[in-house]
C-alpha positions as CSV (number, residue, x, y, z in Angstrom):
1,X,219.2,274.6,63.8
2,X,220.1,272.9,67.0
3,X,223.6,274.8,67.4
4,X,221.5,278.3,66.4
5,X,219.3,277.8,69.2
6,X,222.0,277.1,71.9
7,X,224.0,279.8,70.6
8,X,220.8,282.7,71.1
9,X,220.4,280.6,74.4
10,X,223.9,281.2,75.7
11,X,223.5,284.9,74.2
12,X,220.4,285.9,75.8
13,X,221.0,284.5,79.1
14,X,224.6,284.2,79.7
15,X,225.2,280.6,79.9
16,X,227.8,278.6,78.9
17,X,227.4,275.8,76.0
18,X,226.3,273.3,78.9
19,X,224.0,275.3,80.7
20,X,222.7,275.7,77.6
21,X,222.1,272.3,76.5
22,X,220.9,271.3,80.1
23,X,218.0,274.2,79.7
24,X,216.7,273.0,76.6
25,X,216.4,269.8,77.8
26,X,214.4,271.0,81.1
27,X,212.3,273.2,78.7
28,X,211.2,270.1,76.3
29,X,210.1,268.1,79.6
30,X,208.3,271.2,80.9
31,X,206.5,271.4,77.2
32,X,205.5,267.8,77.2
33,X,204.2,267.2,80.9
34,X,202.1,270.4,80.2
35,X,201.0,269.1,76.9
36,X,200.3,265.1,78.9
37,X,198.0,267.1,81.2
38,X,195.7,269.0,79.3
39,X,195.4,266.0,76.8
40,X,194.5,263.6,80.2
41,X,192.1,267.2,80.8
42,X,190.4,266.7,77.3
43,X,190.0,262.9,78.1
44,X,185.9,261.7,78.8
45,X,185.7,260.9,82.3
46,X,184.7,257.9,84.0
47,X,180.8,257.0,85.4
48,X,180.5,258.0,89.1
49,X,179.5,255.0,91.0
50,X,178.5,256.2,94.8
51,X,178.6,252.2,95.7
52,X,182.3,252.3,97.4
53,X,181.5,255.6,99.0
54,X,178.8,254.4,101.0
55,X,179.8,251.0,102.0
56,X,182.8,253.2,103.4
57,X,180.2,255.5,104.9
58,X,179.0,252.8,106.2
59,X,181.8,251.2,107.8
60,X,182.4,254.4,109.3
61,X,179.0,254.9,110.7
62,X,179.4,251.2,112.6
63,X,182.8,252.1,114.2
64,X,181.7,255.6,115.4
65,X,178.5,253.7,117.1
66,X,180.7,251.1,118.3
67,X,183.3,253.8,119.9
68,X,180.3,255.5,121.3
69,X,179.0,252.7,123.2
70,X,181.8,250.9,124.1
71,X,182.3,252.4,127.5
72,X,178.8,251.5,128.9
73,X,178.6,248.0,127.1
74,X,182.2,246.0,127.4
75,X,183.4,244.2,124.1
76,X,182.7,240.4,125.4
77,X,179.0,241.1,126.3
78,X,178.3,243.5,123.9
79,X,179.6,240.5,120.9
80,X,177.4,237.4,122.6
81,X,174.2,240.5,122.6
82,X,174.9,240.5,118.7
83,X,175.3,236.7,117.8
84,X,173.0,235.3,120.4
85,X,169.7,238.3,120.2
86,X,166.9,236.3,121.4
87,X,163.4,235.5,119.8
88,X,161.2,238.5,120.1
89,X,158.8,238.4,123.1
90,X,156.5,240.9,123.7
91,X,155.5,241.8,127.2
92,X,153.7,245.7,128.8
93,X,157.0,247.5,129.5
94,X,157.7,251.4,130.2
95,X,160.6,253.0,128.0
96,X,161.7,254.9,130.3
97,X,162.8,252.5,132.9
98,X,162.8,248.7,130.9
99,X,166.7,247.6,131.2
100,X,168.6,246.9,128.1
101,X,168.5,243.5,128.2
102,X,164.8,243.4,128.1
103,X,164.4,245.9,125.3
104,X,166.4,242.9,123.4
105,X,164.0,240.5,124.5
106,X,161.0,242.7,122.7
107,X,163.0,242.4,119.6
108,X,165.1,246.0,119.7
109,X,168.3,245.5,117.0
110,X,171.4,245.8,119.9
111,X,172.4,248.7,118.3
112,X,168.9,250.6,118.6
113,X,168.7,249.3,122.2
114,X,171.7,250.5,122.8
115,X,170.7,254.3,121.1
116,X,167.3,254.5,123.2
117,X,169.1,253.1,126.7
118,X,171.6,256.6,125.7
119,X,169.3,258.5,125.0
120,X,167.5,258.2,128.4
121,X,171.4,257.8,130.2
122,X,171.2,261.9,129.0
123,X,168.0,263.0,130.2
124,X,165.9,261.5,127.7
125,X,162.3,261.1,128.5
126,X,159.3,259.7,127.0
127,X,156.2,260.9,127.9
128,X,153.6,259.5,125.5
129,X,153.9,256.8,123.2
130,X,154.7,258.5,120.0
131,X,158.3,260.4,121.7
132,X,159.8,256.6,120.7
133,X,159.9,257.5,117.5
134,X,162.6,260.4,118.7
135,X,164.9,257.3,118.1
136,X,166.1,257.6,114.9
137,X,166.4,254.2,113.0
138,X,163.2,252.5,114.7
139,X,161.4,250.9,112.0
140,X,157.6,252.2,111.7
141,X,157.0,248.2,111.8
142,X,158.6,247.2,115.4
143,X,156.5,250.7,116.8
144,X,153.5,249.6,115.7
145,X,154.3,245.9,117.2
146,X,155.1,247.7,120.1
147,X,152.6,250.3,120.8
148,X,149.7,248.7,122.4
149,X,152.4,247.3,124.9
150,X,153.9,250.3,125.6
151,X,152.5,251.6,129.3
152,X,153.4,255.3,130.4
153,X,151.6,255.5,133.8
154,X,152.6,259.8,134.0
155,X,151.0,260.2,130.3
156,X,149.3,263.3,130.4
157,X,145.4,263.7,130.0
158,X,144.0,265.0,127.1
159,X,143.1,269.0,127.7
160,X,140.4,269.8,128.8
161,X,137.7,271.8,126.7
162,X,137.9,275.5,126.4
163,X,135.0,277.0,128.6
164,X,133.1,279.1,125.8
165,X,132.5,282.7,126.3
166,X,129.0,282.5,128.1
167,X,130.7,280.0,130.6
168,X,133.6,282.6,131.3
169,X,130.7,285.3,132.0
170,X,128.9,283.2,134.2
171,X,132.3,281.9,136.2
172,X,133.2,285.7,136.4
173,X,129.7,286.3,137.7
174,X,130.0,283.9,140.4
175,X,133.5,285.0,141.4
176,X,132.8,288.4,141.6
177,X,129.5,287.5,143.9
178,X,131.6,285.3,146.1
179,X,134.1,288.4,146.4
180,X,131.3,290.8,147.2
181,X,129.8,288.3,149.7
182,X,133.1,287.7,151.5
183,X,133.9,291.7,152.3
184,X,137.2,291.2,149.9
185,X,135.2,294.2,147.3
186,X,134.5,296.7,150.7
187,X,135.0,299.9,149.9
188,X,139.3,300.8,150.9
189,X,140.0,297.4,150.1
190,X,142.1,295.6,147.3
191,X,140.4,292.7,145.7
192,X,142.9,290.4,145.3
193,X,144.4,290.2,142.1
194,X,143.9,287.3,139.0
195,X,146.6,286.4,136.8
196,X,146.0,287.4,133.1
197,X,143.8,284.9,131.0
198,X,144.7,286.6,127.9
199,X,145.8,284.3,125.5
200,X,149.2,284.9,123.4
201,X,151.0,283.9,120.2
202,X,153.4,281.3,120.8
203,X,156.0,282.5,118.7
204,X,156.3,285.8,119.8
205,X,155.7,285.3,123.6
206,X,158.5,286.9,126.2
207,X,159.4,285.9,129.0
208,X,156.5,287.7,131.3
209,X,153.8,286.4,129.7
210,X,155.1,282.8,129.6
211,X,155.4,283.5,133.9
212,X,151.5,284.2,133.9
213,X,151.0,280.4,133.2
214,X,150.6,278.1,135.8
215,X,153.6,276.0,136.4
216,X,155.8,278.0,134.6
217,X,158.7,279.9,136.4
218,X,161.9,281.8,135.5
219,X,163.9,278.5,134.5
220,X,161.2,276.9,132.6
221,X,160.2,280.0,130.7
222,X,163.7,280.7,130.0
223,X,164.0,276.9,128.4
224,X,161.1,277.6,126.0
225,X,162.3,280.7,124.9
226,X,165.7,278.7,124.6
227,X,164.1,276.2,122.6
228,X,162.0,278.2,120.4
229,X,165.1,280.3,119.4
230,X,167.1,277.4,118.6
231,X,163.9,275.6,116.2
232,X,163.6,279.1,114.7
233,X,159.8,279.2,115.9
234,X,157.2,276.4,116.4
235,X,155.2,275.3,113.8
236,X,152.8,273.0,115.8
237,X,151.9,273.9,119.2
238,X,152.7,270.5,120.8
239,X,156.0,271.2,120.2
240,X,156.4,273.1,123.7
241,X,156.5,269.7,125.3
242,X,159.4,268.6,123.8
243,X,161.0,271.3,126.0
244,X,163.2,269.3,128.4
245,X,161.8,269.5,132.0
246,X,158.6,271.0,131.2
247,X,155.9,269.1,133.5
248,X,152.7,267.6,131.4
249,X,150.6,270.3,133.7
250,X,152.8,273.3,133.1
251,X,152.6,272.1,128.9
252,X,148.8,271.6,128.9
253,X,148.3,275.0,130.9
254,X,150.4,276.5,128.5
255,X,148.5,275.3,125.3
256,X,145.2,276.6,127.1
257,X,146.3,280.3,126.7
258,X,149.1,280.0,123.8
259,X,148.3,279.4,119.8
260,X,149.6,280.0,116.7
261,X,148.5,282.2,113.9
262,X,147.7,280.5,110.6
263,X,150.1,282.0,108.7
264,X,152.4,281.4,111.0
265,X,156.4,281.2,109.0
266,X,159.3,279.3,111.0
267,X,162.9,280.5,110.2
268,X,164.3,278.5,107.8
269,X,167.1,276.0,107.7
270,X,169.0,276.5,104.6
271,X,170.1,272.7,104.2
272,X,172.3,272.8,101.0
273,X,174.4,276.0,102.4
274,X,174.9,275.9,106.1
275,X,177.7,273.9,107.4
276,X,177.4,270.9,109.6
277,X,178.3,273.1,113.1
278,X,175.0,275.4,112.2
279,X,173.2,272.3,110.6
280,X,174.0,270.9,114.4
281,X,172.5,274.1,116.4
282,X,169.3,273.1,115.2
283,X,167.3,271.0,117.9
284,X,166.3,267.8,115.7
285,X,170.0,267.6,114.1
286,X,172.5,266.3,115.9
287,X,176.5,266.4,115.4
288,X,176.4,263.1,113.9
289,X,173.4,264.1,111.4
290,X,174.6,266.5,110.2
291,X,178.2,265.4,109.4
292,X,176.4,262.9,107.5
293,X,174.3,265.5,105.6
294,X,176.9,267.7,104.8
295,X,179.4,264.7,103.7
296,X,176.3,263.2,100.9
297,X,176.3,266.9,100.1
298,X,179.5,267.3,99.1
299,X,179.4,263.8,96.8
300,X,176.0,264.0,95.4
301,X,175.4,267.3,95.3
302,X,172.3,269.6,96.5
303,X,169.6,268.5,98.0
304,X,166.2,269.8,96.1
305,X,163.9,267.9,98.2
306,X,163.0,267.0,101.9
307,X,162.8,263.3,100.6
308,X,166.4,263.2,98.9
309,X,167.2,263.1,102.8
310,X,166.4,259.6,102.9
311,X,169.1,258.5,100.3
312,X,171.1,258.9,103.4
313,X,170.4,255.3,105.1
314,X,170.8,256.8,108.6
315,X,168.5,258.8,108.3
316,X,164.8,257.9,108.5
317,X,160.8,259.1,107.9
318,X,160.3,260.5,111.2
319,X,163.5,262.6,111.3
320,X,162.6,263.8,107.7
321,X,159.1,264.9,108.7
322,X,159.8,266.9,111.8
323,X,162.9,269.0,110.0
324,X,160.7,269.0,107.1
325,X,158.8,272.3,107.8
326,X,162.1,274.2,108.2
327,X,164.1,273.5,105.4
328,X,165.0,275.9,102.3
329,X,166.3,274.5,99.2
């Protein structure tokens, strides 16, 4: 059998008895690591266990913050902040100005003093008490500690009440009397002109109508559109003053003549398909969000839920609930 087989071998391809032998031998080792693999293929596998992946997430996530803020806080300091943290002592402070060291002594974890004292270093504001939870990672238990300490001296007043429809009339009235009384209605004269009180949907606003409001000018406008673009619409109308820049005025003026229709429809995020440089276009995700979105994706699977975004630890209620509204699954 043997010499039969080297003998077609050497026949059909020309080799000599050597060749031959040395061919068979390659062909048998070809057969049996083919045969190892799809027997190791038919073999049940073993349990996933996500444990080792996230402790190396996390080991990850705690050398990327510590790259990040090394620069601003040296190594020596920033190791005796972390050993030594002091008792918590709570005291009125402003977030926008209160040094780092004293947003440790009101009991912020170094690492989430160190996010917030970034996050203003960038052009962060805070204008009313709730913007602290912008800071992702701040426990809903330290805010509400901290909230009736937290003073904002340029916190906006409420708006004021819209003037119902007699009330217009009647301030018309008046104007239009005061006009006629002061010549500026004579007969070959221009009465001055009023800028447009029509109100407008916020989502479909251009750029002239946001001029008409008061405060509002070519830069501004053009950072709401800019914004409103990049959310893919607003879904609340307090959103505007998350623009950056916007004066409190120039938002409360705006909300006075803008609204939104009640079946207003954002445009949706499509969170188990987009990659992590569109996930990171969208204004509430940054670069480092959605890395980490796109890397549990890829281990665990799609997401079906807003709330299967919390099984990522760095990622918390408040950051859940504002992307919430704008997610597809």
């Amino acid at each position: 059998m043997w010499q039969r087989w080297l003998r077609y071998i050497r026949n059909f391809f020309g080799f000599t008895r050597g060749e031959a032998r040395g061919f068979t031998v390659l062909a048998i080792i070809l057969l049996l690591v083919y045969a190892g693999w799809f027997v190791y293929r038919m073999l049940p596998a073993a349990p996933y266990s996500p444990v080792a992946d996230q402790q190396q997430l996390d080991s990850l996530l705690t050398a990327l913050e510590a790259t990040d803020t090394l620069a601003v806080y040296p190594r020596p300091s920033f190791a005796a902040r972390e050993e030594e943290q002091p008792a918590p002592e709570l005291f009125p402070f402003n977030p926008n100005t209160l040094p780092y060291d004293s947003l440790l002594r009101l009991g912020f974890p170094p690492a989430l003093a160190r996010r917030l004292d970034n996050y203003r270093s960038k052009g962060g504001r805070f204008r009313k008490k709730e913007d602290l939870l912008k800071i992702y990672g701040l426990p809903s238990e330290l805010y509400q500690t901290l909230e009736p300490w937290i003073l904002l001296p340029d916190q906006p007043a409420p708006p004021a009440t819209r003037p119902t429809v007699a009330e217009r009339n009647t301030a018309d009235s008046r104007d239009a009397e005061r006009d006629r009384q002061t010549g500026a209605a004579e007969p070959g004269k221009e009465a001055p002109a009023k800028a447009s009180t029509a109100r407008f949907d916020l989502n479909r606003a251009d750029s002239m109508q946001l001029l008409s409001v008061r405060g509002i000018g070519p830069v501004l406008s053009g950072r709401i559109l800019k914004f409103r673009n990049a959310l893919g619409g607003f879904v609340q109308a307090e959103q505007v003053r998350e623009v950056w820049g916007l004066p409190p005025e120039a938002a409360d003026a705006l909300l006075e003549r803008a609204y939104l229709p009640a079946d207003a429809a954002p445009r949706y995020l499509d969170i188990n398909t987009a990659d992590a440089s569109r996930l990171a276009q969208h204004p509430y995700i940054n670069h480092k969000q959605a890395a980490w979105i796109v890397a549990y994706r890829s281990q665990h699977g799609p997401f079906r839920q807003a709330e299967d975004l919390l099984n990522i630890h760095t990622l918390d209620e408040s950051f859940v609930n504002k992307l919430r509204p704008y997610l597809r699954f």
